[in-house]
Residue frames relative to the residue before (quaternion, step in Angstrom):
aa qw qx qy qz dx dy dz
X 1.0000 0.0000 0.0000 0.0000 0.00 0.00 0.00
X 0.5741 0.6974 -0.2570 0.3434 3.28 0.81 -0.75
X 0.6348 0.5986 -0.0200 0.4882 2.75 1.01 -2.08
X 0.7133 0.3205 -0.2553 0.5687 3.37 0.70 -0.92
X 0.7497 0.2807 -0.3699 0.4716 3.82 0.34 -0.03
X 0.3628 0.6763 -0.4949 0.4076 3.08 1.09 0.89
X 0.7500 0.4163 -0.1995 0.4736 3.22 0.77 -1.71
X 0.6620 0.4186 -0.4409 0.4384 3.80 0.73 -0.72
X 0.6956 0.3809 -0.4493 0.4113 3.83 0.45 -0.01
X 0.6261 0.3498 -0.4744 0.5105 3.75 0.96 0.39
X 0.6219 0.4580 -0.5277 0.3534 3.59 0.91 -0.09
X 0.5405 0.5081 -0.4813 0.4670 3.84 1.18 -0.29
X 0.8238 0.3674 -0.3403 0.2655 3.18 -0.01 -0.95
X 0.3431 0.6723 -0.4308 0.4947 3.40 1.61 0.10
X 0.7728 0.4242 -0.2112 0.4222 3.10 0.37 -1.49
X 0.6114 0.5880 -0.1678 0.5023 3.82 0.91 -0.72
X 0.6228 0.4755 -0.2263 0.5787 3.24 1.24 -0.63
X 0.5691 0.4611 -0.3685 0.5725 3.95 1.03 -1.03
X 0.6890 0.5534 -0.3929 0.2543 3.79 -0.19 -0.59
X 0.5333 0.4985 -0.2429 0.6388 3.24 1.38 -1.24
X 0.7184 0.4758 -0.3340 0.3821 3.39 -0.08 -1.35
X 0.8060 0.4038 -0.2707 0.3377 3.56 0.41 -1.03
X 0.6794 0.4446 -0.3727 0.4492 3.37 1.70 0.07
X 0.6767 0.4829 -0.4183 0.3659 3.26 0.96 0.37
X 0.8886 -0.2119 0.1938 0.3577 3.67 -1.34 0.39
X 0.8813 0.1696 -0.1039 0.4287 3.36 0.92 -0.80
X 0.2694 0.6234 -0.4925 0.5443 2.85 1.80 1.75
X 0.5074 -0.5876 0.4530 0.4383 3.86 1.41 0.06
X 0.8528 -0.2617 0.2361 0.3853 3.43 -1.74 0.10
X 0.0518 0.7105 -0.6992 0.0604 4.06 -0.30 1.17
X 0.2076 -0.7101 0.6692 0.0703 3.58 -1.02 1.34
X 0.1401 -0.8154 0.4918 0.2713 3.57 -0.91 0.15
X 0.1829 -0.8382 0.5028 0.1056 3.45 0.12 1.28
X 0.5059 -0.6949 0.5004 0.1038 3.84 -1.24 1.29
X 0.1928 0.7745 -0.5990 -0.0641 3.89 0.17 -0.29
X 0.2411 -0.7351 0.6166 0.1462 3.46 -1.57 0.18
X 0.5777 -0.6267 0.4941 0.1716 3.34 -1.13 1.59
X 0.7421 -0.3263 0.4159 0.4121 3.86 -1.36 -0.49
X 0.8070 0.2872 -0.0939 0.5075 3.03 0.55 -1.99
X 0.8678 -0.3358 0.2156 0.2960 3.72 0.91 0.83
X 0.6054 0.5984 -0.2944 0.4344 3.32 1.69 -1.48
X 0.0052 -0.7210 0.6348 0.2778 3.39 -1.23 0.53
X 0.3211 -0.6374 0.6655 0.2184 3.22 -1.62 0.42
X 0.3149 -0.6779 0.6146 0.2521 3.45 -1.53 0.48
X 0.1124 0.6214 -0.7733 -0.0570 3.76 -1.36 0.12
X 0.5115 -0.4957 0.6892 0.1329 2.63 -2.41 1.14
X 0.1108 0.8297 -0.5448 0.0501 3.27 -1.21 1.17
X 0.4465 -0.7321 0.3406 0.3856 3.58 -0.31 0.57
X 0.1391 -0.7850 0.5861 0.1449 4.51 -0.40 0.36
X 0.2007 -0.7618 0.6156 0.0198 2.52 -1.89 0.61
X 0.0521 -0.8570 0.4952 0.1327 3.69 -0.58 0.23
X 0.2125 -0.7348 0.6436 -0.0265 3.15 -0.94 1.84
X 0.8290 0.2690 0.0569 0.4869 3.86 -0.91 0.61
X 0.7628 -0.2221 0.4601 0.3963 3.57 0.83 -0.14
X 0.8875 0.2914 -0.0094 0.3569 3.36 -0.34 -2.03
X 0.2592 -0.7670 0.5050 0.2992 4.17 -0.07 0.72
X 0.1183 -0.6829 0.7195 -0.0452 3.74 -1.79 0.92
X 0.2651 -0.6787 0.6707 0.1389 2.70 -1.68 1.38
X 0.0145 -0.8642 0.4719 0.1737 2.91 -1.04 -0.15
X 0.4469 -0.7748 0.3673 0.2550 3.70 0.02 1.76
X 0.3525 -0.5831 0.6740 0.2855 4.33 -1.02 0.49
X 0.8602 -0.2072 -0.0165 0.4656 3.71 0.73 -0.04
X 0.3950 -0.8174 0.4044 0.1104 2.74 -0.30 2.42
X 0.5164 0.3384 -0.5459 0.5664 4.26 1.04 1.02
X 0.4132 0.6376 -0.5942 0.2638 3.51 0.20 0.71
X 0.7185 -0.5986 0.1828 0.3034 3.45 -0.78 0.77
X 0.5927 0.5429 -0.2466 0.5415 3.36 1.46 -0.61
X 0.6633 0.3561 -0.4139 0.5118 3.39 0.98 -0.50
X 0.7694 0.3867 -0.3807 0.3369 3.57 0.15 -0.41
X 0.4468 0.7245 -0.4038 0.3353 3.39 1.51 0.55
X 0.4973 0.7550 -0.0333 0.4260 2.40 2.32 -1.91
X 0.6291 0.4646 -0.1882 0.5941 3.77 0.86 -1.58
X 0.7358 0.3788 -0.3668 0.4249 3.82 0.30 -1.01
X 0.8001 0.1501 0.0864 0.5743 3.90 1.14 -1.16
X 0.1651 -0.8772 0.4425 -0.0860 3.31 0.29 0.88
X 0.4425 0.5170 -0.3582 0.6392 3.53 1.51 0.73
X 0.1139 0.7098 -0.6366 0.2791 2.98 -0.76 1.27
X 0.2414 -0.7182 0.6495 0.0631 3.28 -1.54 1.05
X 0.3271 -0.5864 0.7339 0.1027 3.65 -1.39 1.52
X 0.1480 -0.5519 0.8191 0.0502 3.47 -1.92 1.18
X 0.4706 0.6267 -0.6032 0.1483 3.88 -0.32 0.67
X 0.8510 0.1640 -0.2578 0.4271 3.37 -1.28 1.31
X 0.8517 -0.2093 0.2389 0.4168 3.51 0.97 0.41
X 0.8281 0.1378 0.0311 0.5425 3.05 1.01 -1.29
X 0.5198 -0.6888 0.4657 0.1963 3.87 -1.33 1.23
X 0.0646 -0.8248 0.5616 0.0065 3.92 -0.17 0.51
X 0.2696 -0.7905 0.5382 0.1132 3.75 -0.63 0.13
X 0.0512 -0.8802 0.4702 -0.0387 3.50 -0.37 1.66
X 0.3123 -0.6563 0.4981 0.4729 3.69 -0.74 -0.08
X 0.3629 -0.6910 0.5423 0.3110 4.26 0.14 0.40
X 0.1550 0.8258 -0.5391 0.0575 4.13 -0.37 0.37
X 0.2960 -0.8408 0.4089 0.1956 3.47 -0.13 1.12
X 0.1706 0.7580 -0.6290 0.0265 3.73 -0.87 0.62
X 0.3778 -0.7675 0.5178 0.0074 2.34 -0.91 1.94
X 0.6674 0.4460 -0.3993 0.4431 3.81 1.28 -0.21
X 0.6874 0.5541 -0.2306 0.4090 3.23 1.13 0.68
X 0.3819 0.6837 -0.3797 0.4925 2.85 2.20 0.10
X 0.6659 0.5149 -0.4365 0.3176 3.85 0.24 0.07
X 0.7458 0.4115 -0.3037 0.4269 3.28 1.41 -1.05
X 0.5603 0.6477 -0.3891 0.3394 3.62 1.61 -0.34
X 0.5077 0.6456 -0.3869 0.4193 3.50 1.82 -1.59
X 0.7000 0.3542 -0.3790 0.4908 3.90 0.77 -1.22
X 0.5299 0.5018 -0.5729 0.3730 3.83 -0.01 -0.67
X 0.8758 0.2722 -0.3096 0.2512 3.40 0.07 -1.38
X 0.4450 0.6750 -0.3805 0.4489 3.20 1.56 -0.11
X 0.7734 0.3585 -0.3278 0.4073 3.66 0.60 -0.62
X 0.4672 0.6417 -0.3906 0.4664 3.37 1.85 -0.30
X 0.8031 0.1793 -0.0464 0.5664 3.62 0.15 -1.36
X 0.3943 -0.7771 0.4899 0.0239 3.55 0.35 0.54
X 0.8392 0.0430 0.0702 0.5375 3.49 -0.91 -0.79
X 0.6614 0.4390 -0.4197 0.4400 4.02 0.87 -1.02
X 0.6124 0.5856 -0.3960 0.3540 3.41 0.77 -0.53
X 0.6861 0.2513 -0.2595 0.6315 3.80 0.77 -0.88
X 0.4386 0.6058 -0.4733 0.4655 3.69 0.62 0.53
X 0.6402 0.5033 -0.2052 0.5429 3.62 0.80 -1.57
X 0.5485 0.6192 -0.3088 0.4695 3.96 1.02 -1.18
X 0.7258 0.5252 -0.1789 0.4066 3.03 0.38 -1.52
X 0.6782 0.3764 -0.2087 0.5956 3.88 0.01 -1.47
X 0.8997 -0.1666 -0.0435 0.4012 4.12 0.24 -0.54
X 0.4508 -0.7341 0.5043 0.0601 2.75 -0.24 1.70
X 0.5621 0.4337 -0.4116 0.5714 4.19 0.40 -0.37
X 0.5154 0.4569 -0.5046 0.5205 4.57 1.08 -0.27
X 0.9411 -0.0045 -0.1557 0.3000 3.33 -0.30 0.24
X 0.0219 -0.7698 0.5891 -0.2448 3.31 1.36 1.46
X 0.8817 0.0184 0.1453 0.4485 4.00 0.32 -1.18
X 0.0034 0.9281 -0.3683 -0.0540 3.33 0.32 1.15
X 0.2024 -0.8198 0.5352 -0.0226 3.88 -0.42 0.79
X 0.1493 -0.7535 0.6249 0.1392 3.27 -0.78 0.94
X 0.0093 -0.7184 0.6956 0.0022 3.62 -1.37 0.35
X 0.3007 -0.7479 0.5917 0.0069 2.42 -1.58 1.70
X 0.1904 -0.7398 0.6394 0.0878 3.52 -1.23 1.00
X 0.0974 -0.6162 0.7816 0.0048 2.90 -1.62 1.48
X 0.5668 -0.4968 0.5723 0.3231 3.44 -2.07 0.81
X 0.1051 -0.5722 0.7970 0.1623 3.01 -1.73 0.96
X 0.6294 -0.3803 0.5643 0.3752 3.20 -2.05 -0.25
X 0.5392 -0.6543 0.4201 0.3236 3.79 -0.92 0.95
């Protein structure tokens, strides 16, 4: 018995420990991306980018996560990365979710199959989105 409440209090604190970890600097490139609800609210989420071609992509561990279905309802959306706020249209492509899963996979490496690991519902349904610049 012990033993077992051994491991679930290193598997929390494992897990607890990734969260912090993954928001800080040496979790690699965290964009904060803005979305807007129905009634107007926006909400912010940290998310990890890539750039394929030039053009930057998120890409959602589970494309019913709330930001994406903010994304489908309002598809404006605003990138905080490096300092500065930009303004994207968010478009999902799903035939593009394989080559982004590897982009970001070769970007963040290990944190990525790390992030898998601690929460398994992160990558239940993966979804790439593509951002293009709008005009502010």
């Amino acid at each position: 018995m012990k033993r077992i409440l051994l491991v679930v209090v290193v598997i929390l604190v494992a897990w607890l420990g990734s969260l912090f970890y993954l928001g800080s600097p040496a979790a690699g490139e965290v964009v904060m991306v803005t979305t807007t609800d129905a009634s107007g609210a926006k909400h912010q989420t940290p998310l990890w980018i890539v750039d394929r071609d030039g053009q930057p992509w998120l890409r959602a561990g589970n494309a019913a996560s709330g930001w994406v279905e903010r994304v489908r309802a309002n598809p404006r959306v605003e990138i905080e990365r490096n300092g500065s706020t930009s303004a994207y249209r968010a478009t999902p492509a799903p035939e593009a979710t394989a080559e982004i899963d590897a982009l970001v996979r070769a970007k963040y490496g290990a944190k990525d199959v790390l992030v898998g690991w601690l929460m398994p519902g992160s990558r239940k349904s993966t979804l790439a989105l593509r951002l293009e610049p709008v005009a502010p």
